[in-house]
Every structure is written in C-alpha cells, then in structure tokens.
LOLODO-635368 format. One line per 8 residues: number of its first residue (from 1); for each residue x negated, y negated, z of C-alpha. Coordinates in Angstrom, 2 decimals, always signed. Last residue first. Example, Ala and Ser with C-alpha at 12.3 -4.5 7.8 and 13.67 -1.06 7.14 Angstrom:
BEGIN
2) -13.67:+1.06:+7.14; -12.30:+4.50:+7.80
This chain:
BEGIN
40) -216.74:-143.16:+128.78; -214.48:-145.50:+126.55; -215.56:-144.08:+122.86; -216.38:-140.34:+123.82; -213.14:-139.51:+126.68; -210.51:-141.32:+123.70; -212.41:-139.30:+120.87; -211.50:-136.24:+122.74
32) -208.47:-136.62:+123.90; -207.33:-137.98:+120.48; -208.53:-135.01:+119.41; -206.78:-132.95:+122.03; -203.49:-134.82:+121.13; -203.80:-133.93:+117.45; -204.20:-130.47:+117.83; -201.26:-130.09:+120.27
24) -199.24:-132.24:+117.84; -200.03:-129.89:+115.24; -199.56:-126.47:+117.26; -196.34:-128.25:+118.45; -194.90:-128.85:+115.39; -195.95:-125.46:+113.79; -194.43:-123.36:+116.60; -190.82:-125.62:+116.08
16) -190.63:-124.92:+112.39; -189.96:-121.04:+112.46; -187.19:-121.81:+114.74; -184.64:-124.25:+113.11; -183.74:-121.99:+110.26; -180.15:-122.86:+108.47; -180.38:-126.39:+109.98; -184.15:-127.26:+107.88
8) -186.52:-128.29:+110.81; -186.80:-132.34:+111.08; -183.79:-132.84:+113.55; -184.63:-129.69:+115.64; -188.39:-130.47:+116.15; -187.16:-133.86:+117.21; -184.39:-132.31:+119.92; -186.77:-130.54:+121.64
C-alpha cells in the first residue's frame, strides 16, 4: 500500500503497516455499524 509506506518511518516500513490496517479496519466496522443503525 503505498500510504502505509509514505507515513511509516523509511528505515522500518513494516511494523507500521499491521497498525494501519487494524485502525482503519476498526474504524470501517464502526462506521458499518452506525451506517446499518441510523438508515435501517
């Protein structure tokens, strides 16, 4: 992903990526959520 690489620090690009996408994977269930409560 070329985001995760542009915001992780160039000498260690990997331990950064797992975080990203457990937080955006977080996010984007809640917003699932809240989305499938408020219009349903």
């Amino acid at each position: 992903m070329v985001l995760g690489r542009q915001w992780a620090h160039p000498t260690r690009p990997e331990p950064l990526l797992p975080e990203i996408a457990k937080e955006t994977n977080a996010l984007f269930r809640l917003a699932l959520v809240f989305a499938t409560h408020w219009f349903a």
